[in-house]
C-alpha positions as CSV (number, residue, x, y, z in Angstrom):
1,X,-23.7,-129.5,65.3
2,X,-22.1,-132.2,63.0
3,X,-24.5,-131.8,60.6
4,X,-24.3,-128.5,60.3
5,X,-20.7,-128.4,59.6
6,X,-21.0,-131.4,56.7
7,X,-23.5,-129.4,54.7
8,X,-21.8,-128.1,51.4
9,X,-23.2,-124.3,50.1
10,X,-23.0,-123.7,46.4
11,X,-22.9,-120.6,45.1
12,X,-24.2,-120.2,41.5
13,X,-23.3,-117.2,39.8
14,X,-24.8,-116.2,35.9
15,X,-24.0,-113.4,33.9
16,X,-26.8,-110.6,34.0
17,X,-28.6,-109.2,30.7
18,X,-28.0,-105.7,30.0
19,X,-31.1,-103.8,30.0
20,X,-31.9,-102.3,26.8
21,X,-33.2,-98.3,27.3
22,X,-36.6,-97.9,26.0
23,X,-38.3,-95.0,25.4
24,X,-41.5,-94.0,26.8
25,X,-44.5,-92.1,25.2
26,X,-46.9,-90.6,27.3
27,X,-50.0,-89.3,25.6
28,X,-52.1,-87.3,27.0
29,X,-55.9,-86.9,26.2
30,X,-58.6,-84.5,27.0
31,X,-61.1,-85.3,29.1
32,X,-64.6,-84.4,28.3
33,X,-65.9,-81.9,30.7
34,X,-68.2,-83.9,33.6
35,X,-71.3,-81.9,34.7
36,X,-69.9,-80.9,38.3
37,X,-67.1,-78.9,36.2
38,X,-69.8,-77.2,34.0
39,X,-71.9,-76.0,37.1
40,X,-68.5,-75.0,39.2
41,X,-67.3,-72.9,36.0
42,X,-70.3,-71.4,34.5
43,X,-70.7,-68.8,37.8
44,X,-67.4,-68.6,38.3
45,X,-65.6,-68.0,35.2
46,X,-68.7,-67.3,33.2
47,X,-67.8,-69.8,30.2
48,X,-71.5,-71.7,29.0
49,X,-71.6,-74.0,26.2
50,X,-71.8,-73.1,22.5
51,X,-75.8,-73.7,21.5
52,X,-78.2,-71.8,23.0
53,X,-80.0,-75.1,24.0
54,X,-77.1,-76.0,26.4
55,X,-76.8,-73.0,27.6
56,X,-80.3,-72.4,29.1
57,X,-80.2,-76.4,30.4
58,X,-76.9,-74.9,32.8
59,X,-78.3,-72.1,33.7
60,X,-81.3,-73.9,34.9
61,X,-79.3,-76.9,36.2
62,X,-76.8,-74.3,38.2
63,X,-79.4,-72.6,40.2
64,X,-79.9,-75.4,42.1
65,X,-76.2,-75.1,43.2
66,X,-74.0,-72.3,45.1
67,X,-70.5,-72.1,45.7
68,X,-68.5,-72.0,49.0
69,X,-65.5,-72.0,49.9
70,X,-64.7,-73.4,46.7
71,X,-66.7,-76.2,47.2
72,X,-70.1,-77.4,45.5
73,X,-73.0,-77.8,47.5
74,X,-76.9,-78.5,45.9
75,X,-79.6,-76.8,47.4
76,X,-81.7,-79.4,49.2
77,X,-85.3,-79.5,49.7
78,X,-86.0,-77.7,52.7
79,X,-82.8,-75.2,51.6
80,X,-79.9,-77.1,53.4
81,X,-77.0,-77.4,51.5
82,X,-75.9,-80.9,50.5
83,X,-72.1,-81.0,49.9
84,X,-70.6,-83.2,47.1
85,X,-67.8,-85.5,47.8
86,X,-65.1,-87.1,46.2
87,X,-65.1,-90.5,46.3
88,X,-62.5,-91.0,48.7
89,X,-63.8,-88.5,50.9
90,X,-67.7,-90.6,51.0
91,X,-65.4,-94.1,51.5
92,X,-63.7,-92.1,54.8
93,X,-67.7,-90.8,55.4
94,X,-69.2,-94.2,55.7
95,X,-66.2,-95.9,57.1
96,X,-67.1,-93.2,60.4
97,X,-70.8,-94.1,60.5
């Protein structure tokens, strides 16, 4: 106990620095559209793309998808439908196996 009661404390005390305010930008950029988006709103909303080119590839790229539910799913080989997942939903899928 005697040398707990001979140690010395120091307190040190400094003046703080006002912090300036600063103003923040936020820009925010479009996206380009990714394909999942293209195939989910071409039979939904009915928008295609601008050159007939385009056009007839999403056609011919959406009829290998349907809708449910409001989620995608492809049209598998022998006609089961494969459901696409985010990728935090296919982490939580493996993690489970």
């Amino acid at each position: 106990m005697s040398a707990i009661r001979n140690r010395k404390i120091t307190f040190i005390s400094s003046k703080s620095v006002a912090l300036q305010e600063q103003e923040e930008i936020m820009c925010a950029t479009s996206t380009p559209m990714s394909w999942k988006e293209e195939v989910v709103r071409f039979p939904t909303e009915g928008i295609e793309p601008e050159s007939e080119k385009d056009a007839k590839r999403l056609r011919r790229k959406a009829s290998h998808f349907v809708i449910i539910d409001g989620h995608l799913y492809k049209r598998g080989f022998s006609q089961p439908f494969l459901k696409f997942l985010t990728p935090e939903e296919g982490n939580y899928v493996l993690r489970e196996i």
